[in-house]
N, C-alpha and C positions, 0 to 999 in steps of 0.2 A: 105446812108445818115447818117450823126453823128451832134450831138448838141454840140455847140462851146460858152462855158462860158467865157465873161470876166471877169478879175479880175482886180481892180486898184490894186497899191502898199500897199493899206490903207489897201485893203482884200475886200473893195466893190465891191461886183456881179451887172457890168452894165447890162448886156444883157445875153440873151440865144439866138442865131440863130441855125434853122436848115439850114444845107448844105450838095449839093452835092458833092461827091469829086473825082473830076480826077486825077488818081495814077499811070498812064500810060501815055507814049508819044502820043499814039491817042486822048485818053481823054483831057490830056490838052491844043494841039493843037487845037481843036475841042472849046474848054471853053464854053463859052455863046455863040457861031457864031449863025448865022440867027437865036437867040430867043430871048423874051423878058425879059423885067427888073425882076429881081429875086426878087421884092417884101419887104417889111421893111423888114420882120422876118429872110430872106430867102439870099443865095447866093450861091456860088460858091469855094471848099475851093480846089485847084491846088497846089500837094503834088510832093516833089522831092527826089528824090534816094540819094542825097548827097544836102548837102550845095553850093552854088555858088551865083554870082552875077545876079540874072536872070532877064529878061526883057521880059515884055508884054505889049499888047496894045489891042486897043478894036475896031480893024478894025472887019469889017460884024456883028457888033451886033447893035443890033438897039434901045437901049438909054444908057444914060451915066451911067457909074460907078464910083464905089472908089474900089482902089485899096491899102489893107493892108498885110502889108510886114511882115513874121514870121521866126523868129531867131531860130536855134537850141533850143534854149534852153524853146522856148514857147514864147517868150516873144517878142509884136509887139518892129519892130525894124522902123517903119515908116509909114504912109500915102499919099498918092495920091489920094487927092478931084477931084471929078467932072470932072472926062475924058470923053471928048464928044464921043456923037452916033456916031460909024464909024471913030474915030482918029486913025489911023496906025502907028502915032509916039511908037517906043519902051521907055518904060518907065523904072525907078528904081530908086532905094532908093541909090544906092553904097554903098550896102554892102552883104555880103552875109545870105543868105536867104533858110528854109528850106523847105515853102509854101507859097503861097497869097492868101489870102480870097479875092475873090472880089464880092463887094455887089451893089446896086442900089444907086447911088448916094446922097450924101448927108447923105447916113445913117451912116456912121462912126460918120458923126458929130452932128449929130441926139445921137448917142449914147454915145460921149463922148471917143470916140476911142480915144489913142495917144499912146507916145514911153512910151516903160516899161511894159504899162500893159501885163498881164498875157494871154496866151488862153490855156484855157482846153476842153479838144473833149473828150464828153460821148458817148459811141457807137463804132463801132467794125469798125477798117479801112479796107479797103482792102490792098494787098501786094503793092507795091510801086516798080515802074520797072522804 
């Protein structure tokens, strides 16, 4: 687990969440499936070996997310509110991307998430396959 601080542009610190983080092809295949909503504070942060256009969905999990879109360089590159319990549609921003955070719905907007801001991760990643 590692703590994921936003930052606006301004320098304002919205949020702290703790999250897990799947750094492997098991682990992120796996994501949230048959478990439940990750909680305000809490999510899911799905790390990738290179940059690309990646696409996810929130088929076998059983309530809705948001799904935030992480650029090389730290910096959310998009948003996707409120994808229902069990949607299989493949989603994405069209663009490429180095991770997603994905959280319990509605909390990005809860917290004021959008494009630009900053994410900083305190705490120790695992290696990334």
């Amino acid at each position: 687990q590692v703590d994921l601080t936003f930052v606006k542009e301004s320098g304002e610190r919205t949020a702290i969440l703790r999250v897990e983080v799947a750094a492997t092809p098991e682990a992120r295949a796996k994501g949230l499936s048959h478990r439940y909503h990750p909680g305000s504070n809490r999510g899911l942060l799905l790390m990738y070996p290179s940059p690309n256009e990646y696409l996810v969905s929130n088929e076998h999990v059983a309530d809705p997310v948001d799904f935030a879109f992480v650029a090389p360089s730290g910096h959310l590159l998009g948003v996707i509110s409120d994808v229902p319990a069990g949607d299989d549609t493949p989603r994405t921003i069209g663009a490429s991307s180095l991770a997603i955070i994905i959280l319990g719905a509605g909390i990005a907007r809860q917290l004021g998430l959008s494009r630009g801001d900053m994410v900083m991760i305190q705490g120790q990643l695992p290696k990334v396959t």
